[in-house]
C-alpha positions in Angstrom: 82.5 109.6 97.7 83.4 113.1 98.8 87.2 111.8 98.6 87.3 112.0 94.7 88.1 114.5 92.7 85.5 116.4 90.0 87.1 114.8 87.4 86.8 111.3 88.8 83.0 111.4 90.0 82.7 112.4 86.0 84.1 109.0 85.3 81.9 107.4 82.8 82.4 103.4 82.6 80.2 102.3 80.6 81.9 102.7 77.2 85.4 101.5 79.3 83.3 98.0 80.1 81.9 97.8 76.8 85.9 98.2 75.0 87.1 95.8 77.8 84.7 93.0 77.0 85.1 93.6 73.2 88.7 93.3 73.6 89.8 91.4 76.6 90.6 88.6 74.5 93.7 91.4 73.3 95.2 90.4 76.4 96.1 87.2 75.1 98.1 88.3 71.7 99.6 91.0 74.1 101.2 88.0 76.2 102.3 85.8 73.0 103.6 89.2 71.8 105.4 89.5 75.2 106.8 86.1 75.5 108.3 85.9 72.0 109.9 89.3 72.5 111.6 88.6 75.5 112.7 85.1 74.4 114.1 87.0 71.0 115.9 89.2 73.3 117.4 87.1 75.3 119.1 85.7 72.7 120.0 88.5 71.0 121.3 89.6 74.9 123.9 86.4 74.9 126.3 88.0 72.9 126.4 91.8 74.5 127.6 93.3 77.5 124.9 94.2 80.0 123.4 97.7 79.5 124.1 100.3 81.7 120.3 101.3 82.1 120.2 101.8 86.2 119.2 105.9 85.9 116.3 103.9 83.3 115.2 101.5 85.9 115.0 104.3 88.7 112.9 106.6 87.0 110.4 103.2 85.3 110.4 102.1 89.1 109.9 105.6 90.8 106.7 106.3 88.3 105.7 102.7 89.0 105.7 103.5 92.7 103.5 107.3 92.9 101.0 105.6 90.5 100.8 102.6 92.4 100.5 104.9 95.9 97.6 107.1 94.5 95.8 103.8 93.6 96.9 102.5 96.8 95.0 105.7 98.7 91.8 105.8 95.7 91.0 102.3 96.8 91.6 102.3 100.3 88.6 105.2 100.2 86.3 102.8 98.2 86.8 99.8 100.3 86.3 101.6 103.8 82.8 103.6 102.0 81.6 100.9 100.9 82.4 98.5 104.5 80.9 101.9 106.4 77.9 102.3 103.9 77.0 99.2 103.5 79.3 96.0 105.2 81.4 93.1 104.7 79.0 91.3 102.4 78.5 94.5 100.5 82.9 95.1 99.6 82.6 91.1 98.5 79.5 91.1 96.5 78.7 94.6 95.0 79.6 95.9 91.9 79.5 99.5 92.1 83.2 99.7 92.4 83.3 99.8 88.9 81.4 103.4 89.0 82.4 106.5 89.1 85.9 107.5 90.6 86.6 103.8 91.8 85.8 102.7 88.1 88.9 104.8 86.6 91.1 103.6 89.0 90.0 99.6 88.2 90.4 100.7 84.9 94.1 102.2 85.5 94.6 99.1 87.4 93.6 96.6 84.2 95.7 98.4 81.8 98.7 99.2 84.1 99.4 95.2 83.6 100.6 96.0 80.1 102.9 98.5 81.3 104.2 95.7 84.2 105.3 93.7 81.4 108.4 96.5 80.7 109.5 94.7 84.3 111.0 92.3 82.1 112.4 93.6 80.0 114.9 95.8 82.0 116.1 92.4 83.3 116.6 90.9 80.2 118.8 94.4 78.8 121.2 93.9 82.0 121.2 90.2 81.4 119.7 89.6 84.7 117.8 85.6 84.7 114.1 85.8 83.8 112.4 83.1 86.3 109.5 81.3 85.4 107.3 82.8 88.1 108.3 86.5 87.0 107.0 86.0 83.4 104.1 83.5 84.3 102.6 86.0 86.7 103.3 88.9 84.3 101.4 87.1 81.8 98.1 85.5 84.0 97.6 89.0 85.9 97.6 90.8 82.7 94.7 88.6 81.4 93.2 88.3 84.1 92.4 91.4 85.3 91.3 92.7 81.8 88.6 89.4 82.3 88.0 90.5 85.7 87.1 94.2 84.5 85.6 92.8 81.7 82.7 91.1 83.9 82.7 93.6 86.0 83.5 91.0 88.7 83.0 93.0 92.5 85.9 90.8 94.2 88.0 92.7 92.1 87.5 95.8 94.6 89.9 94.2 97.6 91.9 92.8 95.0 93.4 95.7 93.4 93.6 97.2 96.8 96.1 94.8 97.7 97.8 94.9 94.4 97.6 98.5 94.4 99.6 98.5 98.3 101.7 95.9 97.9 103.4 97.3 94.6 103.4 100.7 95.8 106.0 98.8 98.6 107.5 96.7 96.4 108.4 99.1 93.6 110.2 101.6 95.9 112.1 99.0 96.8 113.2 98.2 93.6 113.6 102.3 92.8 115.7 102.7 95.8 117.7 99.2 94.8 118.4 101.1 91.1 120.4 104.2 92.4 122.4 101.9 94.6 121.0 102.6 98.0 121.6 99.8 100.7 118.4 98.4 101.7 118.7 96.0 104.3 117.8 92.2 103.1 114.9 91.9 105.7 112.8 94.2 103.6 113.0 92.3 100.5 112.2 89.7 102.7 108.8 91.0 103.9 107.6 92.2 100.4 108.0 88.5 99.7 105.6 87.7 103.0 103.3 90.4 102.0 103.1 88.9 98.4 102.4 85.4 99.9 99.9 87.0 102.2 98.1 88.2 99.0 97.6 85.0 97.2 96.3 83.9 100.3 93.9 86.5 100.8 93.0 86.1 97.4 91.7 82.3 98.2 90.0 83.6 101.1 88.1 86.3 99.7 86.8 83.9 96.5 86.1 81.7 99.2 83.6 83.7 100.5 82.3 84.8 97.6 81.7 81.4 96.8 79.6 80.0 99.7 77.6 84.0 99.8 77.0 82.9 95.9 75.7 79.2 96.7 73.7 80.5 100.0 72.3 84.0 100.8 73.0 86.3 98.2 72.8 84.4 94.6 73.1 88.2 93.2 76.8 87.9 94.1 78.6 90.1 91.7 81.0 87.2 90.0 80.3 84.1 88.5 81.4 80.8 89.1 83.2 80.4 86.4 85.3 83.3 87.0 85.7 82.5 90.8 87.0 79.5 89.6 89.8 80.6 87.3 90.3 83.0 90.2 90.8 80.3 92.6 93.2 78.2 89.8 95.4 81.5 89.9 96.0 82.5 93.1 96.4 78.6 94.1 99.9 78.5 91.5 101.1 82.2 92.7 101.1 81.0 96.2 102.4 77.6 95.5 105.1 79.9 93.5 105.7 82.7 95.4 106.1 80.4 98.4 108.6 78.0 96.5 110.2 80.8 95.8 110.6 81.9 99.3 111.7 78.6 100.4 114.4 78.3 97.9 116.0 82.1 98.5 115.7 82.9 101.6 115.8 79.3 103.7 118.8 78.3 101.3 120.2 81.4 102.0 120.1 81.3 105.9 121.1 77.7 105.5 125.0 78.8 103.6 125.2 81.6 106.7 124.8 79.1 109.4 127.8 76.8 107.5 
């Protein structure tokens, strides 16, 4: 792909894959690690004022946001070679996403989730409430997507393209939120849509990958067993992140109307 830089057609992933599947199962003690941490802090936190950490949070946020982008734009030129080059079936079932340019970036992608995990705890320092679905899906994704790059698994391609666009949104927002600008409630709003729009896209696209599997093309680049803790995932995040949406925003429209 003419798209990519030198340095990223150099890419070499073979000794990335072989680390990741040696040590994907890190991703587990990284979470325990995580959730005792944050509990500890907490706690710690119940006696102390807030910090003060908002100049912190901008710049965490505004990194978060020009990494996310330049995945964002890497994987949109992946996705649309590959559905030029060689179709639909092709961006579901192939793996040579993990090759090459688009094989750093997945890479980036898989170990950005550790970084994620600091989301928490500049809500924790300014005593902000931890919800359940904030840490649970910190915790899954991480794991998950070191599995998913572990297997080399070609759903992944769409997505971290997703992931990639919808956080390059969504932390902008929160950047913008940091330094106190006023940004209107409706946007918050649609990153929330856009979120539920991804775990619903993420059935749909293991769907499909499913049934090509069972029928046409039994060389489908996943396994079942993976599609299937796949499927269990993005099931809870949309029956989260739609509880979620129910409870904030309907509840809020409901106090306005009284």
């Amino acid at each position: 792909m003419d798209s990519f830089y030198e340095f990223e057609q150099n890419f070499n992933t073979t000794k990335s894959h072989q680390w990741m599947a040696d040590n994907w199962h890190n991703s587990v003690y990284l979470s325990i690690v995580y959730i005792c941490l944050i509990s500890v802090t907490k706690f710690q936190m119940q006696n102390r004022k807030a910090f003060e950490i908002n100049r912190y949070l901008f710049a965490w946020n505004a990194v978060l946001t020009i990494f996310s982008t330049i995945g964002t734009i890497r994987a949109i030129a992946e996705v649309r070679y590959v559905l030029a080059n060689h179709g639909m079936v092709a961006s579901v079932c192939s793996q040579a996403y993990h090759t090459r340019g688009s094989g750093l970036w997945a890479l980036l992608f898989s170990l950005s989730k550790v970084l994620e995990l600091l989301d928490t705890m500049f809500l924790v320092l300014r005593k902000k409430p931890v919800i359940f679905l904030h840490w649970y899906h910190h915790v899954t994704v991480l794991m998950f997507c070191w599995y998913s790059y572990s297997l080399n698994a070609s759903t992944g391609r769409w997505f971290t393209l997703v992931n990639y666009t919808i956080h390059s949104f969504m932390y902008a927002y929160y950047a913008a939120q940091a330094i106190g600008v006023r940004v209107p409630s409706k946007l918050s709003k649609t990153i929330t849509i856009a979120q539920i729009f991804q775990m619903v896209f993420g059935v749909f696209i293991n769907l499909v990958s499913l049934v090509l599997r069972a029928t046409t093309h039994k060389s489908c680049g996943v396994q079942y067993q993976y599609t299937a803790v796949s499927l269990t995932l993005y099931s809870t995040y949309f029956y989260l992140f739609h509880q979620f949406f129910k409870n904030r925003y309907n509840k809020t429209k409901a106090i306005k109307q009284k």
